[in-house]
N, C-alpha and C positions, 0 to 999 in steps of 0.2 A: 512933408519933407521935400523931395524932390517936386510940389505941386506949389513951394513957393510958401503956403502958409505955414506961419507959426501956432503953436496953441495956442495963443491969444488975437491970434485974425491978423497979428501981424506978419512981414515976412520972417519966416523962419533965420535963426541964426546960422546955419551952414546951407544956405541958400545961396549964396556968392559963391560959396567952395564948389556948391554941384554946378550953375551955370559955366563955370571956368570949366570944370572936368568932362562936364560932355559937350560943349564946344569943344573942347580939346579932342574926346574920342570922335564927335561925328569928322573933323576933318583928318586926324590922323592917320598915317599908315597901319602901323603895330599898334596893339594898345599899352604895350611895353614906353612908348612915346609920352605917355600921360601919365608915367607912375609920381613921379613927384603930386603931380595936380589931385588924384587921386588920395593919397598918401594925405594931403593935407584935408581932403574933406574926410576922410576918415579918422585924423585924430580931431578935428571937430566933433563929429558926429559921438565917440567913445574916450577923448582925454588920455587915450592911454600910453602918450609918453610924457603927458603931463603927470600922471598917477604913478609912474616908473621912477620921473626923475622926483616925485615928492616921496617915496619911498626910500631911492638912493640917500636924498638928505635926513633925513627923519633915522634910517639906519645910522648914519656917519655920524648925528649927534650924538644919538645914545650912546655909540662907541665911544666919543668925548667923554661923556659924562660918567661913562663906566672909568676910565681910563684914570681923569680926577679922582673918582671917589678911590681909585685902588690904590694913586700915588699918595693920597691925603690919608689911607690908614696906613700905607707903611712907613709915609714920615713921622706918623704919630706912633706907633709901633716902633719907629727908630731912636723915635728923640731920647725916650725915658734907658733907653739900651745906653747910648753916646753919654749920658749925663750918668749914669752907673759908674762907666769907664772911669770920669774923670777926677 
């Protein structure tokens, strides 16, 4: 990881994010200074606001498709109601 290799001998994929982050800490004051840079080799490293926001969507569909299928039986539940009526 931070040694530059990848598991196939090539450079590792969040090898860029860590040469950025610790340039950034070795000149820094705070390490408060480098949370951005940080931040981003870390959702390299673990995806996990890629995996938050593909949960966000994935919830919001199902809501959709719950929501269709609820308004698709009450209109069908309505229609034979409405044609009784008339």
């Amino acid at each position: 990881m931070a040694s530059g290799w990848g598991i196939n001998g090539n450079k590792g994929r969040c090898y860029d994010f860590w040469v950025d982050f610790s340039e950034c800490m070795s000149r820094c004051r705070q390490p408060s200074d480098c949370a951005l840079l940080r931040e981003d080799y870390m959702e390299c490293l673990h995806h996990s606001k890629e995996f938050q926001r593909r949960n966000r969507i994935y919830k919001e569909e199902q809501r959709q498709i719950r929501a269709a299928a609820r308004k698709a039986k009450e209109e069908a539940e309505g229609a034979p109601a409405v044609a009784a009526q008339h």
